[in-house]
N, C-alpha and C positions, 0 to 999 in steps of 0.2 A: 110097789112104786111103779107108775105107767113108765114107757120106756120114753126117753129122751131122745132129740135130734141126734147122738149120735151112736144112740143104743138099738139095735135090731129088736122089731119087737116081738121074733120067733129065731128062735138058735139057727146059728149059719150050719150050712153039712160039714165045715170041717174044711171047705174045698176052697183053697187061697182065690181070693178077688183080688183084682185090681180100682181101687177106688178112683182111677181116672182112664177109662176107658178110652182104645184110642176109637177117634173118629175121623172121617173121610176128611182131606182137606177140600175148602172150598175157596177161591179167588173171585166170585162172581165180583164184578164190579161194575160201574157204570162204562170203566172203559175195557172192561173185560169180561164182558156177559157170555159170554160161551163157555167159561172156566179153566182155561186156558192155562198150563203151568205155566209160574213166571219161575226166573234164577232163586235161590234161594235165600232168604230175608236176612242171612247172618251176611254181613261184610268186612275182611278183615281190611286194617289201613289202609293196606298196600292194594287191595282192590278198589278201595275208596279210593286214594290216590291217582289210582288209573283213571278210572271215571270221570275224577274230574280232568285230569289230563285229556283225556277223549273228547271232555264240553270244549274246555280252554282250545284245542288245538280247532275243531269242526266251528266254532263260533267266530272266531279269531279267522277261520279259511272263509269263512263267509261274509261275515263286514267288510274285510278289504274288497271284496266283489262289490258289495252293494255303495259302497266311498263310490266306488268308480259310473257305477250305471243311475245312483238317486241322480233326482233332478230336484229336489228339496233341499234348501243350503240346512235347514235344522237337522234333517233326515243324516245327510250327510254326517253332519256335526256327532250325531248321537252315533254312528255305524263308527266313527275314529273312536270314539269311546268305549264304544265297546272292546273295537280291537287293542287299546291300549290297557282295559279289564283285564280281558282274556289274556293278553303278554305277562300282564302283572302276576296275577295271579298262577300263572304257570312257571315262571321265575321265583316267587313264591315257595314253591310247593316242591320244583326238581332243588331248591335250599334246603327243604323239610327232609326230604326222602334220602339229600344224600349225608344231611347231621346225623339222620338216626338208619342209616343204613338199610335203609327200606327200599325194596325194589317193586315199582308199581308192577302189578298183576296182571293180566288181561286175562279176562274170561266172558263168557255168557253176559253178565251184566253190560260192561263198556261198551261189547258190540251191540247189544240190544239199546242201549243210548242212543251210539254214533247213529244206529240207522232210523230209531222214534228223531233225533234232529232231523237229519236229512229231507227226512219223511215230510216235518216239518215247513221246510224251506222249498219244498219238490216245486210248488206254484208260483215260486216268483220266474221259474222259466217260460210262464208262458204270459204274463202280467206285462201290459205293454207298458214302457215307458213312461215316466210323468206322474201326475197323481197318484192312475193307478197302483203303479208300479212299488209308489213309496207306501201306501198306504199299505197294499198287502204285505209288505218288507215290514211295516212297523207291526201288523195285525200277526205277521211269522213271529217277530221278535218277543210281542206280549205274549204268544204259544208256548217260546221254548222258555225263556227267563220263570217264568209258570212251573212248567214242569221242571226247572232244575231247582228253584224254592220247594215245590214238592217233593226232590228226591233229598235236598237236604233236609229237609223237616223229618218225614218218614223212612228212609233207607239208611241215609248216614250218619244223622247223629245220634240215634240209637245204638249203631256199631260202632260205633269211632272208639278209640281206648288212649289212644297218644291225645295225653293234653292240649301240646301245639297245633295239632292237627285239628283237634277241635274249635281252637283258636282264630287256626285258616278258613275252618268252615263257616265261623260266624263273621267273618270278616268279608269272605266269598259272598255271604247272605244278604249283609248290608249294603252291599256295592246292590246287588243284582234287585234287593226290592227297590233301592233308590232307581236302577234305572228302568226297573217296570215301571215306576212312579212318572217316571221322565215318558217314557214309550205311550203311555197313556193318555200325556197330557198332549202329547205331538198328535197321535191317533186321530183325538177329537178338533186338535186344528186342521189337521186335514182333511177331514172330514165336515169340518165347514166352508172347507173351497169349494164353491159350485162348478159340475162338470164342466169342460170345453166342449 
């Protein structure tokens, strides 16, 4: 009988194999072409929970700025919204951690966060006042609402293990694509104001 897919079809020496050999990891991505280690892809709650703690607080310290400096009553409107998001959801969540006795984490991940937002928002410092100003504010906020739907998509809900918690994360998700939806649609109004 010829040998089958899973028959050798010359006797092994004898000598233990591994039939899943390891291989080198690779990260290459489009926003990490150098391969560059990232934190590692497991995340327990309590480091989820940080993280997002990390979003909520940096998101939430940044809208109350931009409330103050837009010169767009919409712009405006959405920057209260957000910081009232980001309250909610951090009220939320310091409920979650302290029913189930969970103490958020901080590690490698949340600070690699805190500083991709930062990073994020770094150009509204020098974005003058007025259209400008708002537009690049709303063009930061479709950046980072982006990549926080990304890191819930692919980082935490793959990890997540507390039901609730999963709970808060799609509740999180819904808020935040509704207000990419929002951001988007401001975006393109502003961007049909003709320059001064």
């Amino acid at each position: 009988m010829p040998p089958g897919p899973s028959q050798p079809s010359t006797p092994t020496s004898g000598a233990p194999t591994n039939p899943n050999p390891p291989t080198s990891p690779t990260n290459n991505t489009d926003q990490n072409p150098t391969n560059v280690q990232t934190p590692a892809d497991e995340l327990s709650d309590e480091e989820i929970l940080m993280v997002m703690q990390t979003i909520n607080d940096t998101s939430a310290e940044h809208n109350r700025r931009v409330q103050k400096a837009a010169k767009n009553k919409r712009v405006k409107k959405f920057a209260e919204t957000r910081v009232k998001h980001a309250k909610g959801a951090k009220k939320r969540q310091t409920a979650l951690h302290v029913r189930h006795k969970l103490k958020p984490k901080t590690g490698a991940t949340d600070v690699a966060y805190k500083a991709s937002i930062t990073e994020t928002y770094k150009d509204l410092d020098t974005a003058t006042r007025g259209n400008e100003y708002d537009t690049t504010y709303i063009d930061d906020e479709i950046q980072a609402l982006t990549n926080v739907l990304d890191a819930i998509d692919r980082r935490f809900m793959p990890n997540v293990d507390l039901p609730e918690l999963r709970d808060e994360l799609n509740t999180v998700r819904a808020q935040i694509d509704s207000d990419l939806k929002e951001a988007e649609t401001i975006r393109d109004a502003l961007r049909a104001v003709p320059a001064a």
